[in-house]
C-alpha positions as CSV (number, residue, x, y, z in Angstrom):
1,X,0.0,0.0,0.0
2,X,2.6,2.5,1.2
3,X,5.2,1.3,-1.9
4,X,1.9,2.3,-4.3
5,X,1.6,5.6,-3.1
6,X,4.7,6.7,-3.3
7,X,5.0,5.3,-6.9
8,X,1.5,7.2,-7.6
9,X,2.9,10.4,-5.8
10,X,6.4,9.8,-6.8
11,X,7.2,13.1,-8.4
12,X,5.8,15.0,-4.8
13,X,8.2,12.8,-3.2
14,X,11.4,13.7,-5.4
15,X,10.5,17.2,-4.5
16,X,10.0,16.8,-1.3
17,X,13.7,15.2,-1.0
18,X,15.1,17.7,-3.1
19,X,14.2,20.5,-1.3
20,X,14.9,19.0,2.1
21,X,18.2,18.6,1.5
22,X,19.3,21.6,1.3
23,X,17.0,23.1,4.1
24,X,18.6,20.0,6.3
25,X,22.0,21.5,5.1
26,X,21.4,24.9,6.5
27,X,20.1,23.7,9.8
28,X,23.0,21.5,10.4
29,X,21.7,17.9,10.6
30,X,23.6,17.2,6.9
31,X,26.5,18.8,8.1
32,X,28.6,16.3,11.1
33,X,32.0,17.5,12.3
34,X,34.3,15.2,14.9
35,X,34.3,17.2,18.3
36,X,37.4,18.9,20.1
37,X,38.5,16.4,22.2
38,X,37.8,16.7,26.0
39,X,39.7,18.9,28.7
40,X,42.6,16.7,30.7
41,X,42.2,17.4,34.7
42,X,44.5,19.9,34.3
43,X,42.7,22.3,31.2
44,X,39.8,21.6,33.4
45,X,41.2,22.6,36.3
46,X,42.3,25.6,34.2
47,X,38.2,26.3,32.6
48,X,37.0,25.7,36.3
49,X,39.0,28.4,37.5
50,X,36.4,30.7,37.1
51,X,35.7,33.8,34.8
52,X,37.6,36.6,34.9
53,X,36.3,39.6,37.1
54,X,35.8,42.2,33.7
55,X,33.1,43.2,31.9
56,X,34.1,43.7,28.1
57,X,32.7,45.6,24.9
58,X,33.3,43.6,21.8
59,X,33.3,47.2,19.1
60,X,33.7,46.5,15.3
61,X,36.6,48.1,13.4
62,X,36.4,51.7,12.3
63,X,35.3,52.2,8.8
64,X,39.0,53.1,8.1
65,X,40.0,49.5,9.0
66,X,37.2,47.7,7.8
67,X,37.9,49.1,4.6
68,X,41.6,48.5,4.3
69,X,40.9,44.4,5.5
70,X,37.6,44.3,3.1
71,X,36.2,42.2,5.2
72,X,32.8,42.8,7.2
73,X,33.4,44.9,10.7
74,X,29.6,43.9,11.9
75,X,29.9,40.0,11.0
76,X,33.2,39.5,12.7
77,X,32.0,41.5,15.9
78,X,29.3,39.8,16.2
79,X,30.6,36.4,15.9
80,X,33.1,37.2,18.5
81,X,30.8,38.3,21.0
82,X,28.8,35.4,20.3
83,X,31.7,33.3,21.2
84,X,33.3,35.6,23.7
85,X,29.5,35.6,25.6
86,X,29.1,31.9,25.2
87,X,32.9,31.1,26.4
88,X,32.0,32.5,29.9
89,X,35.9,33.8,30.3
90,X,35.0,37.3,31.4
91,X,32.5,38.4,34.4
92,X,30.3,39.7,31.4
93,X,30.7,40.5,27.5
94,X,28.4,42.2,25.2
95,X,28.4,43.8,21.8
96,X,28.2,47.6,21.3
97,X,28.9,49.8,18.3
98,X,31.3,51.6,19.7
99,X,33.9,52.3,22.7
100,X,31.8,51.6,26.0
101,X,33.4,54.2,28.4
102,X,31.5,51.8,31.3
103,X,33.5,48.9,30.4
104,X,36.8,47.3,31.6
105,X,38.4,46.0,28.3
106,X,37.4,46.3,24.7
107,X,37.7,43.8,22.4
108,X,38.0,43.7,18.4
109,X,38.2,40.8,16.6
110,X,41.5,39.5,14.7
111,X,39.5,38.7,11.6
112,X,41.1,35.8,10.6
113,X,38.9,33.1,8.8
114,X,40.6,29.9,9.0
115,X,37.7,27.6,7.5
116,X,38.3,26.3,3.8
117,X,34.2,26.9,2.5
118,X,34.1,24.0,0.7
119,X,30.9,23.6,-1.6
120,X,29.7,20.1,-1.5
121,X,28.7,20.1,-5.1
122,X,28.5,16.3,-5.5
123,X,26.6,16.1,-2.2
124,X,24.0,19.1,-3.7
125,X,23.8,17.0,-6.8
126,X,22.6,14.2,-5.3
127,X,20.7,15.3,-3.2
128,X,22.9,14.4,0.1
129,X,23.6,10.5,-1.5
130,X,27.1,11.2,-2.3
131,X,28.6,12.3,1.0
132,X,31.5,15.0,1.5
133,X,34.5,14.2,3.8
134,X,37.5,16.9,3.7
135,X,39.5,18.0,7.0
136,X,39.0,21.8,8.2
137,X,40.2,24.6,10.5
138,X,37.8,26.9,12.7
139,X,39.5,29.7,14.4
140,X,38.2,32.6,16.7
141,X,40.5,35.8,17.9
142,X,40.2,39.0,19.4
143,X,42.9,41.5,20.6
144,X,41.8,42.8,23.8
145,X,42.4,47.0,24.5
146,X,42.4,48.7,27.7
147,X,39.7,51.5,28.2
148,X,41.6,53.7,28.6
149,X,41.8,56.3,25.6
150,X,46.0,57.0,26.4
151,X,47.0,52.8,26.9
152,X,48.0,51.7,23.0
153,X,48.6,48.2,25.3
154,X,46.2,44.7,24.3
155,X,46.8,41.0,24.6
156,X,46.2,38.9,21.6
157,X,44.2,35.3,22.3
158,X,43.4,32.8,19.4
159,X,41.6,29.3,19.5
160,X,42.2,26.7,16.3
161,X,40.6,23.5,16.1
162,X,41.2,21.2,13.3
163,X,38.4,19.1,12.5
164,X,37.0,16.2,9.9
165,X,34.0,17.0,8.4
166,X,31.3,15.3,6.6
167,X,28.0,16.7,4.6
168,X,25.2,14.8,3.1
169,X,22.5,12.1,4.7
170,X,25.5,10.1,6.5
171,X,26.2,13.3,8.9
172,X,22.6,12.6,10.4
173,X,23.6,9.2,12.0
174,X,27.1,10.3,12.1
175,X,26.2,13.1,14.5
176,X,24.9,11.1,17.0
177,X,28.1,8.9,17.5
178,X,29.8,9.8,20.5
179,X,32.6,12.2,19.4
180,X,30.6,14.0,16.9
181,X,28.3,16.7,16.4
182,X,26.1,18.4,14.3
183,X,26.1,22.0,13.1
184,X,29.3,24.1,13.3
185,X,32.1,23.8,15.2
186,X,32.6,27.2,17.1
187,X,29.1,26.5,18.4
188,X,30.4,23.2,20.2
189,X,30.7,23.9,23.8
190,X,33.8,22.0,23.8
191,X,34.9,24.7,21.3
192,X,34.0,27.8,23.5
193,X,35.6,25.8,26.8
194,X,39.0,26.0,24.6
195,X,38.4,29.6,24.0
196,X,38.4,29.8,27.9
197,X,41.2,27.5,28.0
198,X,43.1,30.3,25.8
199,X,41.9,33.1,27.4
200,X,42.3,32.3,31.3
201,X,46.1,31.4,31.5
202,X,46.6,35.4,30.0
203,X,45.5,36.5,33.5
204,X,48.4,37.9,34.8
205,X,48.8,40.2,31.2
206,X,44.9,41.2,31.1
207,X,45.3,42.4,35.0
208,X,47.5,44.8,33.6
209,X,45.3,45.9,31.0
210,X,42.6,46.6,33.0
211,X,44.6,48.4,35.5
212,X,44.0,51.7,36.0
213,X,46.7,54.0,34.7
């Protein structure tokens, strides 16, 4: 019974393959990536430490410098306070569009895009039949300022995860496996606990950032 109405209502069903596919892509269950691995006792001991007692503005570039990198001031600020927020290093983190004379630190991101953007043309061709494996890179910096309007001091901090990847209908059982994930990397929350993991041995230089002069 089932096998007739699909044969009777077979071009629906085409179309209703073909154009889940690609909605699945954008959601993240055709897309699997292997997780960071987990924290020893000592990185844990390090992420457990606790946040850092700050509050910090994530600002965009100026004009000026979002021009000469021609790259998008708004999109990179807001994906590093998305991760900054979600990281949990500082006492509090939120974007603004400018200098927030209230805050501790500001923060601006490095702008470096480390993923490769590979187009899974085989994978779109078929419909998510044919799946895509390649190896990858996610990366996340900022350069941290003082507040202060006279300090020209920061402290650099950057997370890199290399990471197998695989698109197409095998990433939704894939992604289930212990070890895996789906969606993007930099929204793992072993991902943000290594941004932490980055961020919280810098103590001792970001205490003197957020000194007062």
């Amino acid at each position: 019974m089932l096998w007739r109405a699909l044969k009777r209502h077979k071009l629906a069903v085409f179309a209703a393959v073909a154009l889940s596919f690609p909605m699945a892509v954008v959601s993240g269950a055709c897309h699997a990536h292997r997780r960071p691995s987990e924290l020893s006792a000592a990185e844990r001991q390090v992420v457990d430490s606790g946040p850092l007692p700050y509050s910090v503005s994530v600002v965009p570039w100026t004009p000026g410098v979002s021009a000469q990198r021609g790259q998008n001031a708004g999109a990179y600020a807001r994906s590093l306070a998305t991760s900054l927020q979600a990281s949990h290093a500082f006492r509090s983190c939120r974007l603004t569009a400018g200098p927030d004379a209230s805050a501790d630190l500001l923060a601006t991101s490095t702008g470096r895009c480390c993923n490769s953007a590979i187009i899974p043309l085989f994978s779109i061709l078929s419909l998510g039949v044919i799946p895509t494996v390649f190896d990858d890179e996610y990366c996340e910096g900022l350069v941290l300022h003082s507040a202060h309007p006279r300090s020209s001091a920061s402290v650099e901090v950057e997370v890199r995860h290399k990471v197998k990847v695989l698109m197409g209908w095998a990433a939704v059982p894939l992604g289930m496996l212990p070890g895996w994930s789906h969606g993007s990397p930099p929204e793992d929350s072993r991902f943000r606990e290594r941004f932490r993991l980055e961020i919280l041995p810098r103590r001792a230089d970001i205490d003197r950032l957020a000194a007062p002069l």
